[in-house]
N, C-alpha and C positions, 0 to 999 in steps of 0.2 A: 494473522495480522494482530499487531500490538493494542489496546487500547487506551485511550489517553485518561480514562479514571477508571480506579481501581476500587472498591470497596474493602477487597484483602488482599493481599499477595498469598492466598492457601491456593495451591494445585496451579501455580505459576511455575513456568522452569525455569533451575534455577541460573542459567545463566541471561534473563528474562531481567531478575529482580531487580539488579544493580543500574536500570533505568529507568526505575520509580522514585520517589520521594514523595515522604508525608507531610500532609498539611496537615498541622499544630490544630487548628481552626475545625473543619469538614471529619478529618479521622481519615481522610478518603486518600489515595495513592497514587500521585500524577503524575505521568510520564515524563520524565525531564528530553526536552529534543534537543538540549548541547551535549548531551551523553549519549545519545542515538547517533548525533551526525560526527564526533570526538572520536569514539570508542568503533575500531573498524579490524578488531581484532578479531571476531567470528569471519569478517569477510574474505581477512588476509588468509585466515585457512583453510576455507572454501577454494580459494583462488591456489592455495600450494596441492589441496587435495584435489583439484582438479588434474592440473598439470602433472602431478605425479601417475595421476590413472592412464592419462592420455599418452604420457611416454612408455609405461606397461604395453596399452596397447600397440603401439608402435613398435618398440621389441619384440612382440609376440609376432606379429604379423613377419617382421625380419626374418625370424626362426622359420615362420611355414613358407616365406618365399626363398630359404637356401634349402630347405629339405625339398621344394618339388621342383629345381633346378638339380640336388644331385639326381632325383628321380629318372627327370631326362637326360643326363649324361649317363648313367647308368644304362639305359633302356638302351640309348645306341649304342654300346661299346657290348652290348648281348649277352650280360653277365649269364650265366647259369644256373643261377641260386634267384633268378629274378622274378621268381613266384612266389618266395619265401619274403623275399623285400619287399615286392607288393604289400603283404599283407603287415609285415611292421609298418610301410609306409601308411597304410589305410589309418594306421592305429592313431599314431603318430598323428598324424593330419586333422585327424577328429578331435584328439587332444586340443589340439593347438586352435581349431578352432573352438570347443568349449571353453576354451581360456578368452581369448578372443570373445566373443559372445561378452562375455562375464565382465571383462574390463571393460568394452565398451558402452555395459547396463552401469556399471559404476560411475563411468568417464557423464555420460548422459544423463544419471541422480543428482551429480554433484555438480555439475552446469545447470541443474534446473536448479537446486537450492542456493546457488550464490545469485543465479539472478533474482527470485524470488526476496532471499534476504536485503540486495540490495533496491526493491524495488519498494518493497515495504518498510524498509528504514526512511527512505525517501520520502512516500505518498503520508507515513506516519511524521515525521519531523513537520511536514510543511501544511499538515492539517491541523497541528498543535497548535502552530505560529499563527494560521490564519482565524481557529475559531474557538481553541483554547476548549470548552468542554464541549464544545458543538463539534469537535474533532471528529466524531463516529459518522457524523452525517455527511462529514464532508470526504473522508475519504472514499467511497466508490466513487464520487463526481473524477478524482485526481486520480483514481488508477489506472483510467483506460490512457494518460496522458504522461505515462511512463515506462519505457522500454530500455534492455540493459541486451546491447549488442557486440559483438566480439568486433572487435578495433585495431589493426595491427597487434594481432597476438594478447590485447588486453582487453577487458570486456568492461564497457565503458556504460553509463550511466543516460540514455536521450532522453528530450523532451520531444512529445510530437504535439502534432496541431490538432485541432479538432476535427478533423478526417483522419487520422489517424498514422499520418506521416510523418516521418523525422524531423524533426525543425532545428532551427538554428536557437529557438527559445533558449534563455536563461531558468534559473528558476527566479530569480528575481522577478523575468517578466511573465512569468507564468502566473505569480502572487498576485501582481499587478493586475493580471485578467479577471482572479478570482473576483478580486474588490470591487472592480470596476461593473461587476455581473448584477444584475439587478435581483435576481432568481436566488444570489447567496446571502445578500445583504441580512437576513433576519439572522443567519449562522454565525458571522463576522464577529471578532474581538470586534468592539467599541464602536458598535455599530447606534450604540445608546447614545443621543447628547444633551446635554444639560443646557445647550440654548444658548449660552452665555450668560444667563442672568433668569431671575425669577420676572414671572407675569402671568397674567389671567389671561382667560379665554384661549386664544391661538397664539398668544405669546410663548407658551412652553415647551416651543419645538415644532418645526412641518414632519408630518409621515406620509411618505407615498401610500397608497391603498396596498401596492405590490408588493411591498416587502412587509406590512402586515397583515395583510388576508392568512397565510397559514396558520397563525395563531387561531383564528377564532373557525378553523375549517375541522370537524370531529374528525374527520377523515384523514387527515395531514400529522403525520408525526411531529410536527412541532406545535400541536395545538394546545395553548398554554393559558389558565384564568388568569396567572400571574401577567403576561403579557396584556391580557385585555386589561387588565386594570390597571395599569402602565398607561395604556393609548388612552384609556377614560378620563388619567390625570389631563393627558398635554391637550387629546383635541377627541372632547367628548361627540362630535357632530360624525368625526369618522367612525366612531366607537358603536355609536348607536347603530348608523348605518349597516356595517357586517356583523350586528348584531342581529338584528333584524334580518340581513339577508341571509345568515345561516339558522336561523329561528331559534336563536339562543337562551329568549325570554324567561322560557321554564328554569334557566342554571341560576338567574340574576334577583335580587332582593327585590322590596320597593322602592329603594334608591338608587339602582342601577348599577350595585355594588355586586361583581362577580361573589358567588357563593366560595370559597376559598379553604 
């Protein structure tokens, strides 16, 4: 799976790179997702090298169903030589099924990699849009809520629900679901506000407790000073509090200024 920042493009493949861009600023490699969702040239030749294996197989299987149709027309017309046939036949047969075998392990590679790549050009574009460098945390949430299923001969792109069934979902409204989730909210592009205006005290913005408890939880991969010292600007009353409840005392100065 792609990741939305890059520190280098070293031991990147190279048909990988052309979906990065650098920023002037960081030095670091961000995944562009109008070039992930644009560019769908690896999938189109997933999609031709499938069909081409799968018609293989189809031919082959042709082949070993007219050889053991002459078989039986042979066998009752009583040839003489039909010990000898047998045993091309045996040969023959095995062939074709080794071939067989073979194209159908190819046919069944190259259906697992088109769905794969279209699943994860997917789960990656729409975790970019939603959380921009929080992207890594948010895709496992979005992979179980994408499936790529064969559709009238074309293998089509679904959204399922959270029980894990086909939906009628968009992905628009799928986006919609992330935002509205209270559990994503710390990962969210713009999830920061500025209030509208400058003030003291509880002027500088309401924070639910739930969407920043994982910052100050050591346990929690998003546990962040930087974040604490964010919530100590807007509403020092909640700040102190999960400071205290995760007994953070020893991190914090004597002004209550995260050590940074």
């Amino acid at each position: 799976m792609l990741k939305a920042i890059l520190d280098s493009l070293d031991g990147l493949e190279e048909k990988y790179v052309q979906f990065y861009t650098k920023n002037e600023e960081t030095g670091k490699y961000h995944l562009d997702e109008n070039l992930i969702v644009n560019n769908t040239q690896d999938v189109t030749g997933l999609k031709n090298n499938n069909s081409a294996l799968k018609a293989e197989k189809l031919a082959l299987q042709a082949k070993l169903d007219k050889i053991t149709e002459l078989e039986q027309s042979n066998k009752e017309s009583g040839l003489e030589a039909e010990k000898k046939y047998d045993e091309l036949l045996e040969l023959k047969t095995g062939q074709f099924d080794e071939k067989i075998t073979a194209a159908t392990t190819k046919a069944d590679n190259a259906e697992r990699a088109l769905k794969s790549s279209m699943i994860n050009a997917a789960i990656t574009s729409l975790a970019v849009e939603l959380g921009g460098e929080n992207a890594e945390l948010l895709k496992p949430h979005l992979a179980s809520r994408f499936q790529v299923n064969l559709v009238e001969s074309n293998y089509v792109l679904q959204i399922t629900d959270v029980a894990g069934k086909v939906s009628a979902m968009t992905r628009e409204q799928l986006s919609e679901e992330f935002r509205a989730n209270k559990m994503f909210k710390p990962l969210l592009k713009g999830r920061q506000s500025s209030g509208g205006g400058s003030g003291g005290g509880s002027g500088g913005g309401k924070h639910d407790e739930a969407s920043v408890t994982a910052f100050f939880d050591p346990s929690n991969a998003l546990y962040s000073t930087e974040e604490q010292y964010k919530l100590e600007q807007s509403n020092k009353e909640l700040h102190d509090k999960l400071v205290k409840k995760y007994g953070l005392d020893d991190v914090y100065g004597q002004a209550g200024v995260a050590v940074r």
